[in-house]
C-alpha positions as CSV (number, residue, x, y, z in Angstrom):
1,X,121.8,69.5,86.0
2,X,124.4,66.8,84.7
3,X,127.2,66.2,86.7
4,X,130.6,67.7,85.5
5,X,133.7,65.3,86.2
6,X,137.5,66.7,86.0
7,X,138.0,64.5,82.5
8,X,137.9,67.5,80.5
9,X,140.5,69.0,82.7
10,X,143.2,66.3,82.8
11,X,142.6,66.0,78.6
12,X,143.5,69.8,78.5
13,X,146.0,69.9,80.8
14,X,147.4,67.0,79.4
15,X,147.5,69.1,75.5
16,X,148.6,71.8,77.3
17,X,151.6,70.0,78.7
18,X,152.5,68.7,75.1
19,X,152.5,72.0,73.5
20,X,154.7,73.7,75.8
21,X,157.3,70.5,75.4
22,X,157.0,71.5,71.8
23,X,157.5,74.7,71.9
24,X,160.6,73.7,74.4
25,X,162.0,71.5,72.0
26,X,162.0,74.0,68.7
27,X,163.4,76.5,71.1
28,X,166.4,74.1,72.0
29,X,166.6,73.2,68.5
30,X,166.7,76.1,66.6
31,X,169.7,77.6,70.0
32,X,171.6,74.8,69.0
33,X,171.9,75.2,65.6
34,X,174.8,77.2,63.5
35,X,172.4,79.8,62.2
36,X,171.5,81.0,66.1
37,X,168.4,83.2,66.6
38,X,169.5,84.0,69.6
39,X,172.8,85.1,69.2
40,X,173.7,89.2,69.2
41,X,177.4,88.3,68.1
42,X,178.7,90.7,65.1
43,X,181.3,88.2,65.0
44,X,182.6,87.7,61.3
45,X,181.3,84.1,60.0
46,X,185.0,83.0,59.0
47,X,188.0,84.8,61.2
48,X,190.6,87.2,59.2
49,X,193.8,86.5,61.1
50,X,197.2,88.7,59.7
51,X,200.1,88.0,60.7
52,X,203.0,91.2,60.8
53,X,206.5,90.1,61.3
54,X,209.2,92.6,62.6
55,X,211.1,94.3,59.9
56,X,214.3,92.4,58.8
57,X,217.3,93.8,61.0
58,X,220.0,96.0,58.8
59,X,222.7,93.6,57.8
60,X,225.5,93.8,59.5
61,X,228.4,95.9,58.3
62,X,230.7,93.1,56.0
63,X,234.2,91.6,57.4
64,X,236.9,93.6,56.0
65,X,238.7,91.7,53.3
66,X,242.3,90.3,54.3
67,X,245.4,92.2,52.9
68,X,246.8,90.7,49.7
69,X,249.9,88.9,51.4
70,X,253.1,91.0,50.1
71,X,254.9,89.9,46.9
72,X,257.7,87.4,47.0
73,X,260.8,89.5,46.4
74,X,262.0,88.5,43.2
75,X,265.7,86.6,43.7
């Protein structure tokens, strides 16, 4: 029988090693990307924000007009 050495091994382990890096690296890409996979957000894409002010207060009741100074008595 021919003797079996552990160079097969280390070759597979060694492919082995790259393709789980790989598969690392396109899971880390494609999480850091804007169009996440992973992501179970229902979030709208681009925010609606509204803005409600208060209703205007009632104007204030006006100054009464001055009297009309009394005529000059005519001389």
């Amino acid at each position: 029988m021919a003797e079996q050495t552990s160079g097969g091994r280390s070759t597979l382990a060694f492919i082995l090693g790259g393709v789980v890096i790989a598969i690392a690296a396109l899971v880390w890409y494609l999480a850091a990307t804007d169009g996440n996979i992973f992501s179970r957000s229902t979030a709208p894409a681009s925010p609606s924000v509204t803005i409600e002010l208060p209703a205007a207060p009632a104007p204030a009741e006006p100054a009464p007009a001055e009297p009309a100074p009394p005529a000059a008595p005519a001389d």
